[in-house]
C-alpha positions in Angstrom: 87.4 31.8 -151.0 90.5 32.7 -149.6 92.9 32.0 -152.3 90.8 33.7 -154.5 90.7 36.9 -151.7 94.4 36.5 -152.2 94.4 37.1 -156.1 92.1 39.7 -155.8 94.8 41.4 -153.1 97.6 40.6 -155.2 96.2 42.1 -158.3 95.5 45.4 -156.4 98.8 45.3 -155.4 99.8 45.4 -158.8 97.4 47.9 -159.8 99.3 50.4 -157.3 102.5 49.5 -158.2 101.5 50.2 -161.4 100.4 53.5 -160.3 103.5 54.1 -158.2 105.5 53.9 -161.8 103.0 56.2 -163.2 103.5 58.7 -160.8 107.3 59.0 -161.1 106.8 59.0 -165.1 104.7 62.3 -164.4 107.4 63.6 -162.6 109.9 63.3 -165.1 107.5 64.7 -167.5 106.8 67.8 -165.2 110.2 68.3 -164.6 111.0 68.2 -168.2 108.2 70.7 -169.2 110.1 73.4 -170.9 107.1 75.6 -170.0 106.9 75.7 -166.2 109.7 77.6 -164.3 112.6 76.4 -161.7 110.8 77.1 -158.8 107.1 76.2 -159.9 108.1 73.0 -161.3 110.5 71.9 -158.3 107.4 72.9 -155.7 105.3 70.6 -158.3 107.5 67.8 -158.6 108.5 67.6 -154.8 104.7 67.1 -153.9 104.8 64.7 -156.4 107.4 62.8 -155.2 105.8 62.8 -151.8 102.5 61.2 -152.7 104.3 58.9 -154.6 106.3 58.0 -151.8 103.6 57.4 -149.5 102.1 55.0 -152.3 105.0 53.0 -151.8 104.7 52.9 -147.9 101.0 51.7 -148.8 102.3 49.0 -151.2 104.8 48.0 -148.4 101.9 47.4 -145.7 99.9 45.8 -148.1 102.7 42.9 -149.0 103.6 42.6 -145.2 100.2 41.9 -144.2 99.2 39.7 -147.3 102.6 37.8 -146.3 101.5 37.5 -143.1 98.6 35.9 -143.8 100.1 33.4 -146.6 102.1 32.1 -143.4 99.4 31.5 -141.1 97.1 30.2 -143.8 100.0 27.7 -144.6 100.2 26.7 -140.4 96.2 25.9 -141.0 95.7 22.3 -141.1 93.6 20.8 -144.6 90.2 20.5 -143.3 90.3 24.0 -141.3 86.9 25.6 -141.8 86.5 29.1 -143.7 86.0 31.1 -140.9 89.6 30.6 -139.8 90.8 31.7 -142.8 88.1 34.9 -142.5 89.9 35.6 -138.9 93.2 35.9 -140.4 91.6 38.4 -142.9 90.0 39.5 -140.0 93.5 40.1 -137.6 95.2 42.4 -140.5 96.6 46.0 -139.5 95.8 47.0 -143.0 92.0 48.0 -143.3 92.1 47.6 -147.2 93.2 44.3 -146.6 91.0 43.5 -143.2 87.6 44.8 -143.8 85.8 43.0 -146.5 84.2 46.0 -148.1 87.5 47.5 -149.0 89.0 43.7 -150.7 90.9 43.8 -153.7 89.8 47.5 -154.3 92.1 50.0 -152.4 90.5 53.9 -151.3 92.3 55.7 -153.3 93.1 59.1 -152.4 90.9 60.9 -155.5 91.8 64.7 -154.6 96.2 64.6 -155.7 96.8 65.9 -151.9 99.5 63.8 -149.9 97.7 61.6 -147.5 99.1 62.0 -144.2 99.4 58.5 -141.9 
């Protein structure tokens, strides 16, 4: 169960990476757009650049806390029973990661504002 907890993590995390890359491609594309003016596309492309950045800081958290618990998973002896694996899960900072609801499918923030932390 855990292990396959743990690809389900990892592939999210390459979901938002994946996302992260799309994100700057839009920006290049919007600053690019012959259409849009200086200061309209610089307002546009700097609040694009934020969000992106904060997907980052979100992909960051998630690999810290997913190597976290590759390390204390590895301490566990052979025959440790699931629900000491499900209390590393459960001792996470990062709810996406923590609370099963949210496992291998990250809230995404679905309206383009920033999300603040």
């Amino acid at each position: 169960m855990s292990l396959q907890k743990l690809a389900r993590e990892l592939d999210e995390t390459a979901r938002q990476t994946a996302s992260l890359v799309d994100a700057i491609a839009q920006v290049l594309e919007t600053l690019a757009d012959p259409a849009m003016n200086g200061e309209a596309v610089r307002r546009r492309a700097a609040a694009m650049i934020v969000t992106a950045l904060q997907g980052q800081d979100r992909i960051e958290q998630r690999c810290q806390n997913l190597a976290l618990a590759v390390r204390q998973f590895a301490m566990l002896p052979p025959t440790a029973p699931d629900s000491d694996y499900e209390e590393i899960w459960a001792s996470l900072v990062l709810d996406e990661l923590r609370v099963p609801e949210l496992s291998g499918v990250a809230k995404a923030v679905s309206s383009g504002d920033a999300e603040l932390f």
